[in-house]
N, CA, C and O atoms as CSV, one atom per row, in Angstrom:
chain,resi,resn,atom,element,x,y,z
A,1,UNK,N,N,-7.433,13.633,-39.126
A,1,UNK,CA,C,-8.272,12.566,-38.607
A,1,UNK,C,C,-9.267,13.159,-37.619
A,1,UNK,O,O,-8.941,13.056,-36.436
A,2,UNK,N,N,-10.359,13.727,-37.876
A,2,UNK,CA,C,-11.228,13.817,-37.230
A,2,UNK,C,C,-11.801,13.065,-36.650
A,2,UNK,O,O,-11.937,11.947,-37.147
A,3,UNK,N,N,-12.365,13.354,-35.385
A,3,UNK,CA,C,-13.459,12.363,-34.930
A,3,UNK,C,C,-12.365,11.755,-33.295
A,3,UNK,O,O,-12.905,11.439,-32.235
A,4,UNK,N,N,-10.727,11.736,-33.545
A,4,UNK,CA,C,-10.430,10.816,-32.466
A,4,UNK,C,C,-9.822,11.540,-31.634
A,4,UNK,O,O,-8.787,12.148,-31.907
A,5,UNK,N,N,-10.330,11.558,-30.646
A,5,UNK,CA,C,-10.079,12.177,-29.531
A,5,UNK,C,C,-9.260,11.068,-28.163
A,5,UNK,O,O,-9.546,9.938,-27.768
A,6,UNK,N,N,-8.243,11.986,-27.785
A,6,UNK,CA,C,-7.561,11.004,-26.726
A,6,UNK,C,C,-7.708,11.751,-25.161
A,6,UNK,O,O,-8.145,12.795,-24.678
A,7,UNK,N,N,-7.152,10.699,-24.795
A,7,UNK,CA,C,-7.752,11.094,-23.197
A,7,UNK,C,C,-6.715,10.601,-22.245
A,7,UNK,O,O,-5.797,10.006,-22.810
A,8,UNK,N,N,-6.607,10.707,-20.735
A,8,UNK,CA,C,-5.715,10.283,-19.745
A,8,UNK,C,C,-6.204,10.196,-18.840
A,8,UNK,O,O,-6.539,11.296,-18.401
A,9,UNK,N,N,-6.551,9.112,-18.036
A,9,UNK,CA,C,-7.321,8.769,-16.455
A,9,UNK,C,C,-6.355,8.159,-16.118
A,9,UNK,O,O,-5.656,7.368,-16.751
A,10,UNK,N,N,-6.254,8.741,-14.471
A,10,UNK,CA,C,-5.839,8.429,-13.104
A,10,UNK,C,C,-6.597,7.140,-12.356
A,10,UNK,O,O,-7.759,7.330,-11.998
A,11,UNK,N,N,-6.086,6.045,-12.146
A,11,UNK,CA,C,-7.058,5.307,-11.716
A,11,UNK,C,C,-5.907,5.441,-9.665
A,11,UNK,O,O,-4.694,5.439,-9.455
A,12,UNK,N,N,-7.188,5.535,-8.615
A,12,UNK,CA,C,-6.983,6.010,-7.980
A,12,UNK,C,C,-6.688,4.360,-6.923
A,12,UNK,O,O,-5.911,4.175,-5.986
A,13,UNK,N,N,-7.753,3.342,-7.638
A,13,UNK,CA,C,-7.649,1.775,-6.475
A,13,UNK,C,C,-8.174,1.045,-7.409
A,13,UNK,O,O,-9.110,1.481,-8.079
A,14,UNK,N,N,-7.602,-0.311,-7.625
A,14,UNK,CA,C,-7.551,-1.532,-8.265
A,14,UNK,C,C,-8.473,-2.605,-7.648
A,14,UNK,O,O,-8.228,-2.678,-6.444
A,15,UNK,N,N,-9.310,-3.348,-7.973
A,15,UNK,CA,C,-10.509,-3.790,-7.430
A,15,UNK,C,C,-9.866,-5.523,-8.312
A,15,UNK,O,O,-9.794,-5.354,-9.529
A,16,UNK,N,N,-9.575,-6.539,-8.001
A,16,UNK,CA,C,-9.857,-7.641,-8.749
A,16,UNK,C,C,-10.691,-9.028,-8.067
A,16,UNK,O,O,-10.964,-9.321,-6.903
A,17,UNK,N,N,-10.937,-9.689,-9.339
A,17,UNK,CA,C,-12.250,-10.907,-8.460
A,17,UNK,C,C,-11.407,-12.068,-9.757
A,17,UNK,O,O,-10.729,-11.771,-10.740
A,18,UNK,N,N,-11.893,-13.644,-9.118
A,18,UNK,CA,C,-11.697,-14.251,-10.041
A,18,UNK,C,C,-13.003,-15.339,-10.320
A,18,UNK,O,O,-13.922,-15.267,-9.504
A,19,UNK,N,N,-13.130,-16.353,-11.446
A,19,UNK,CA,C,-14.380,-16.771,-11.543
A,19,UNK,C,C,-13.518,-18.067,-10.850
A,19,UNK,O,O,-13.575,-18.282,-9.640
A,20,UNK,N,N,-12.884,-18.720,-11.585
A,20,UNK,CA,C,-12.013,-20.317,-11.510
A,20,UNK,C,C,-13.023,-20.892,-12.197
A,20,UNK,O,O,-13.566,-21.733,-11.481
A,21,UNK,N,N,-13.584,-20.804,-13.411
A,21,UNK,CA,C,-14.542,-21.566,-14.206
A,21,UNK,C,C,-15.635,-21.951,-13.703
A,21,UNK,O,O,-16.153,-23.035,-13.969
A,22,UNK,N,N,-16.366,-20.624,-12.479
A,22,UNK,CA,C,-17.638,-21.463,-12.108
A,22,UNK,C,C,-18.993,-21.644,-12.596
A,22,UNK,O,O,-20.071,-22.015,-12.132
A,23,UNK,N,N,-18.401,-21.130,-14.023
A,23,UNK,CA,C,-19.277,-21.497,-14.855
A,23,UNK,C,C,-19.362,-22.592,-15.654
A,23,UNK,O,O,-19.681,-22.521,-16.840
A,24,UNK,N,N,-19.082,-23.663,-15.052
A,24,UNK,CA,C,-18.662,-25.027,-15.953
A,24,UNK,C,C,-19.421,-25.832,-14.826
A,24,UNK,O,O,-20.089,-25.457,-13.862
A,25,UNK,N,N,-19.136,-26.847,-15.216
A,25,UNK,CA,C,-20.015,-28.484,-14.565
A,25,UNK,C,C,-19.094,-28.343,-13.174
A,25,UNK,O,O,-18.051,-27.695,-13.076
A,26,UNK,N,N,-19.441,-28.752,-12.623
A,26,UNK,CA,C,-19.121,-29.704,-11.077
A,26,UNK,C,C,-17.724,-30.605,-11.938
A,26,UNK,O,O,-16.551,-30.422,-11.613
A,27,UNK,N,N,-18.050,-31.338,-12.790
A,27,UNK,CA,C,-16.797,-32.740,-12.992
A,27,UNK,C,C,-15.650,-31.931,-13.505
A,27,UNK,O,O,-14.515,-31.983,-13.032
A,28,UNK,N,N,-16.253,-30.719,-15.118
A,28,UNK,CA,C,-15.292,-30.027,-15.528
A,28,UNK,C,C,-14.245,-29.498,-14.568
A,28,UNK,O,O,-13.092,-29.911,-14.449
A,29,UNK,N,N,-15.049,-28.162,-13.664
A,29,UNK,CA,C,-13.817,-27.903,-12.082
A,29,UNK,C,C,-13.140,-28.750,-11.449
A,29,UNK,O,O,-11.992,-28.639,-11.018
A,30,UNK,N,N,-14.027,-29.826,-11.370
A,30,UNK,CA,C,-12.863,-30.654,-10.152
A,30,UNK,C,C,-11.669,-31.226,-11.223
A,30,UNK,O,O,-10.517,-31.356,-10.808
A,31,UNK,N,N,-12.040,-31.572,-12.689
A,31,UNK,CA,C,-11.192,-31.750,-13.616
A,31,UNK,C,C,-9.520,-31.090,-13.758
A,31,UNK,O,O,-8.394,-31.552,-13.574
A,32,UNK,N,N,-10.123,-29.674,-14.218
A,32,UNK,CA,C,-9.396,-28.557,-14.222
A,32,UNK,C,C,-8.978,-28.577,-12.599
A,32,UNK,O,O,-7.767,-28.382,-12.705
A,33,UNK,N,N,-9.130,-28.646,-11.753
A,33,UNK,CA,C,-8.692,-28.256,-10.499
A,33,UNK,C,C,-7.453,-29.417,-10.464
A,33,UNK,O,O,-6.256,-29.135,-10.497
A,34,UNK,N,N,-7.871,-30.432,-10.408
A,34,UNK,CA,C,-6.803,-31.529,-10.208
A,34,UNK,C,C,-5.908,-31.666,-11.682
A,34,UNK,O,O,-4.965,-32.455,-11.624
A,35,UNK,N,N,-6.071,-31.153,-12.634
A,35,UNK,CA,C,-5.006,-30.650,-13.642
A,35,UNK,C,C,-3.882,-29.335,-13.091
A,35,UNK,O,O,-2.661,-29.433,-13.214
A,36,UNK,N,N,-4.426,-28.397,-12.614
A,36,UNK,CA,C,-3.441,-27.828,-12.355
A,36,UNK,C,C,-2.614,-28.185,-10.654
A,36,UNK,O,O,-1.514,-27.839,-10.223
A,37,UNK,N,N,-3.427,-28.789,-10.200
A,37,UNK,CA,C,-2.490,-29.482,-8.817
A,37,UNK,C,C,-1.599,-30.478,-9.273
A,37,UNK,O,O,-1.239,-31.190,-8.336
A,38,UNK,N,N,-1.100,-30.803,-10.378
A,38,UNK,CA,C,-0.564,-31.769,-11.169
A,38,UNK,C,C,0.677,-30.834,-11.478
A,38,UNK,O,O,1.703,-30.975,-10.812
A,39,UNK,N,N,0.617,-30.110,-12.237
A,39,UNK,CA,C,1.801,-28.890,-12.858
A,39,UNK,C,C,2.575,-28.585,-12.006
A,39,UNK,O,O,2.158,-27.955,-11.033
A,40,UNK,N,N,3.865,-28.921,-12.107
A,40,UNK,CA,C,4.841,-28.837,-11.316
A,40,UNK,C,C,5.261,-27.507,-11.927
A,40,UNK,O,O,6.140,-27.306,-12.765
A,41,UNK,N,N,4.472,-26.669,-11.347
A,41,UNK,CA,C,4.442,-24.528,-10.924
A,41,UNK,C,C,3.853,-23.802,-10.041
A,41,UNK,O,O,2.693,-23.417,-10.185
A,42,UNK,N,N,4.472,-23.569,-9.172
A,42,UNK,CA,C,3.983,-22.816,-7.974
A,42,UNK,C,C,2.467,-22.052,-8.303
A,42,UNK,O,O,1.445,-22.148,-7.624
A,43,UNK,N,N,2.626,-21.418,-9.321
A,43,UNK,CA,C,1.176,-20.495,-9.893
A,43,UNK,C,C,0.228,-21.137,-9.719
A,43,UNK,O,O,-0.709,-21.083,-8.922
A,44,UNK,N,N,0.590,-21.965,-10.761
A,44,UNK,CA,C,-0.590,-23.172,-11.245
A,44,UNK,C,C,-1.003,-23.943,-10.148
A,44,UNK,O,O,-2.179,-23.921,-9.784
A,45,UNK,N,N,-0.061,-24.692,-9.530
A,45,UNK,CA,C,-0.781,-25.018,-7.931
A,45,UNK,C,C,-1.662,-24.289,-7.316
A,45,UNK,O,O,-2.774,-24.811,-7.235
A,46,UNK,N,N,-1.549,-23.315,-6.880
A,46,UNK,CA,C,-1.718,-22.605,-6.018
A,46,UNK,C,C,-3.445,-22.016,-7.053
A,46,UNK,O,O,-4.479,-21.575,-6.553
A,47,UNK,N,N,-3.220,-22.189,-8.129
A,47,UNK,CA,C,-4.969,-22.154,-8.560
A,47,UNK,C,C,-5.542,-23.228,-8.484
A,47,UNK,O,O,-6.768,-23.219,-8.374
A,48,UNK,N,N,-4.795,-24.520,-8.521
A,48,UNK,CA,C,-5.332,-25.718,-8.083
A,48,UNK,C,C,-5.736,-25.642,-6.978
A,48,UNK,O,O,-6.892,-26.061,-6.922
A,49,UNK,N,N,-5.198,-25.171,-5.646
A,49,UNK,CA,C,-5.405,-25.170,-4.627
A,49,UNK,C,C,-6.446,-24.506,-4.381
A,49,UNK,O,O,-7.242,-24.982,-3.572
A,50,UNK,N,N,-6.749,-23.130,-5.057
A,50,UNK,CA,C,-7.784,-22.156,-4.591
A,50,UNK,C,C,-8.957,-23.271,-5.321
A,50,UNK,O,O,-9.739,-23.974,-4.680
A,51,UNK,N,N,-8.857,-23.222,-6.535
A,51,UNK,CA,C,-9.981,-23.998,-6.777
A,51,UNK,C,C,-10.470,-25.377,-6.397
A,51,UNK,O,O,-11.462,-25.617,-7.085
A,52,UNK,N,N,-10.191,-26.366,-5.600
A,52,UNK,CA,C,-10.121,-27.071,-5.011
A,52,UNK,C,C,-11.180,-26.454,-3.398
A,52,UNK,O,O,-12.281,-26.806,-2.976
A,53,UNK,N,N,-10.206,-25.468,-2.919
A,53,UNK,CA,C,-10.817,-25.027,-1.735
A,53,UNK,C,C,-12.231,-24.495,-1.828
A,53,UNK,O,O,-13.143,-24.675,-1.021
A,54,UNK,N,N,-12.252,-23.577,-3.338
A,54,UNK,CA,C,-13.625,-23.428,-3.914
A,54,UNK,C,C,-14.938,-24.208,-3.977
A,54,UNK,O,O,-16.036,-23.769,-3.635
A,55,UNK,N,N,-14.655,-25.509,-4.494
A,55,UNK,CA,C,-15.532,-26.691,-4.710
A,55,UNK,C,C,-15.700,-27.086,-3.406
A,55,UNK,O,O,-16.912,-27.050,-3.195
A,56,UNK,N,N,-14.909,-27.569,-2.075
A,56,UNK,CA,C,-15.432,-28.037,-0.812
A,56,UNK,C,C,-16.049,-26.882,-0.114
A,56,UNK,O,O,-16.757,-27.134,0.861
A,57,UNK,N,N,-15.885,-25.716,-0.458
A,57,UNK,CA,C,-17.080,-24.731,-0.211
A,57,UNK,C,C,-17.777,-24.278,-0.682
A,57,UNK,O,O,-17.938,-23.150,-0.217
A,58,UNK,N,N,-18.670,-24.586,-1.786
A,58,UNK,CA,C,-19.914,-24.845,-2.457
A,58,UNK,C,C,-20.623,-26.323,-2.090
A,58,UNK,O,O,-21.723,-26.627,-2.551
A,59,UNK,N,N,-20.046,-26.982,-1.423
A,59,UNK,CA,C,-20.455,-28.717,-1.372
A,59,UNK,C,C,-21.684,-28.125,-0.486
A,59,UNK,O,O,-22.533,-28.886,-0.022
């Protein structure tokens, strides 16, 4: 098999960001936001929550 070559990187620091759909409507987010503040799961709350906190700081 020519041609495939493999490789091994060290990654040295982990960088992450999240969107929370702010690419959607104003109604869609607050939608989705108060859907997952609904889900009885710590996770899922707790993105409800961020996204929630998101939207009153864009207002």
């Amino acid at each position: 098999m020519n041609g495939i070559v493999g490789f091994e990187r060290t990654f040295t620091r982990w960088e992450g960001n999240y969107k929370l759909s702010q690419n959607r409507s104003l109604v869609d987010r607050q939608n989705m936001s108060n859907a997952e503040l609904e889900i009885l799961d710590a996770a899922a709350g707790a993105v409800g929550a961020e996204m929630q906190h998101n939207l009153e700081a864009n207002e």
